[in-house]
Every structure is written in structure tokens, then in C-alpha cells.
C-alpha positions as CSV (number, residue, x, y, z in Angstrom):
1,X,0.0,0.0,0.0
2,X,1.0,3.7,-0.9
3,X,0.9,4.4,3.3
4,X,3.0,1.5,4.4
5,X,6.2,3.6,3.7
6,X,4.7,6.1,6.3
7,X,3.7,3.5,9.8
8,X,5.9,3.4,12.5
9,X,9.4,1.0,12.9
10,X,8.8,-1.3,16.1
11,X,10.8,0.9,18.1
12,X,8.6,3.7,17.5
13,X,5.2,1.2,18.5
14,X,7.0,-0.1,21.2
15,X,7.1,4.2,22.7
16,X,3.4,4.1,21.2
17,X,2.5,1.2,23.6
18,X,4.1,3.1,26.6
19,X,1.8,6.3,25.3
20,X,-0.9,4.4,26.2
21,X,-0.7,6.0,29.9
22,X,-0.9,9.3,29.0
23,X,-3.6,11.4,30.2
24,X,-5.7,13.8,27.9
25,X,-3.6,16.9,28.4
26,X,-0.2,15.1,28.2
27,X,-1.4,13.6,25.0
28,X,-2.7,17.2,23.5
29,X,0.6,18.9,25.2
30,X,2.7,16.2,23.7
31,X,1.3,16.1,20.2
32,X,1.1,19.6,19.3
33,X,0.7,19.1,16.0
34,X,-1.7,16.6,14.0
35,X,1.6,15.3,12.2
36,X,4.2,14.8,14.9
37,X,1.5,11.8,16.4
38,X,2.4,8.4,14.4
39,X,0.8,7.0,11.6
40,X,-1.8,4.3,12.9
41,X,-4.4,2.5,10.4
42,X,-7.9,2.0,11.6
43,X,-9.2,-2.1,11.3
44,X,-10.1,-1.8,7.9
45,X,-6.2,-1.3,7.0
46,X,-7.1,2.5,6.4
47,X,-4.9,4.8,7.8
48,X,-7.0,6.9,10.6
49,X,-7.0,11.0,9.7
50,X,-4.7,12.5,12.4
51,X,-6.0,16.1,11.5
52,X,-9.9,14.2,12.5
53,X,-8.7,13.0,15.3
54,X,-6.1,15.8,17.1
55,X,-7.0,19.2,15.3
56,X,-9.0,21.7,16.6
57,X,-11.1,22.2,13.6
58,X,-11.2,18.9,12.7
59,X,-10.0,17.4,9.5
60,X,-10.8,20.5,6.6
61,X,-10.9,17.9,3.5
62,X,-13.5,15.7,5.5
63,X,-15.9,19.0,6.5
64,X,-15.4,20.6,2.9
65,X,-16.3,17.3,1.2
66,X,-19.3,16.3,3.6
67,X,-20.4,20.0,4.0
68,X,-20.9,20.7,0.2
69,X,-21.7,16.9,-1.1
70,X,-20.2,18.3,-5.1
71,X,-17.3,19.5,-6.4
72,X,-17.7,22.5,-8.8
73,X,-14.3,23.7,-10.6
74,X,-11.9,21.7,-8.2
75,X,-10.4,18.8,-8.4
76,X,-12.5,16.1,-6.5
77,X,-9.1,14.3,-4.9
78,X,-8.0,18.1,-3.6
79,X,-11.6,18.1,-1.6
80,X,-11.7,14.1,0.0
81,X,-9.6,13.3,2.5
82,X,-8.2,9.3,1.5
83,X,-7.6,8.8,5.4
84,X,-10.2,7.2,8.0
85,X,-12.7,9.3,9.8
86,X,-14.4,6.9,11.7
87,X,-11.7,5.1,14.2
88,X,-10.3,7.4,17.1
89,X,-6.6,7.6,16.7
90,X,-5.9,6.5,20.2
91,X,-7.9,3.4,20.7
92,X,-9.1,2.1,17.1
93,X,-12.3,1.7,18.2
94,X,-15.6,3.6,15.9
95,X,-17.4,6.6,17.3
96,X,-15.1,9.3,18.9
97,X,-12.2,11.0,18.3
98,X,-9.0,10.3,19.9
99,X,-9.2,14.2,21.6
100,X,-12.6,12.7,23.2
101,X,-11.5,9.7,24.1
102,X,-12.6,7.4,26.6
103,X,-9.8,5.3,27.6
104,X,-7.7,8.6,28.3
105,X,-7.7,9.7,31.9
């Protein structure tokens, strides 16, 4: 896959694993930036939208893309986002986003 190129070496899961611990604000204060926090790919082998999951305003290509529902004069790959918006980040599981999630303290 185009993505594989872009997950994690073991030693970066194995530091992923001990992340696991972190609370809410040590995970936002620790990942400033939607593309400092690894690559992780949701169930379906998809990798999850990091920008969904840890940006303030969300992921921009997913909102423009769902808001609108057509593409006039742009180009319709420039509007979708090819990542996963329905895993959280944190726990691969459906329904929240990893800034909301439950299995952070």
C-alpha cells in the first residue's frame, strides 16, 4: 500500500504502547501538531485521519467534502480526504475521536 512507507518502525510502536498511559492533556501537550503523532491505520487497514482525530477544527478535506456533497471547478481528490474518519486515533475503536477519548484519563 501507498501508506506503508509512512507506519511506524517497532521501536517507534514499542514508545506508542508506553503512550498508552498518558492522560488527555499530556497527549494534546505532547502532540502539538496533528503530524508529529504516528501513523496508525484503523481495522479496515485504512490509515486513521490525524487532522480528524487531534485538530481543533477537525479534519478541513473531511468537513469541505461532507459539508458541500459536489465538487464545482476543483479537483474532486483536492476536496476528500483518502484517510479514515471513523476510528479514534488513540484506541481504534468507531465513534469518537482520539481528543474525546474514553480510555484517556
Amino acid at each position: 500500500n501507498w501508506f506503508n512507507s509512512l507506519l511506524a518502525s517497532p521501536s517507534v510502536a514499542a514508545d506508542n504502547e508506553a503512550d498508552k498511559s498518558l492522560s488527555r492533556q499530556q497527549l494534546l501537550s505532547r502532540y502539538s501538531h496533528p503530524k508529529k503523532v504516528p501513523l496508525v491505520l484503523s481495522p479496515k487497514g485504512t490509515p486513521i485521519c490525524r487532522y480528524h482525530n487531534y485538530h481543533p477544527d477537525g479534519c478541513t478535506k473531511f468537513n469541505k467534502s461532507k459539508s458541500t456533497g459536489t465538487v464545482a471547478d476543483e479537483d474532486e481528490d483536492d476536496l476528500q480526504c483518502q484517510y479514515d474518519h471513523e476510528y479514534c486515533h488513540w484506541c481504534q475503536d468507531a465513534g469518537h475521536i482520539a481528543v474525546n477519548c474514553p480510555s484517556l484519563k
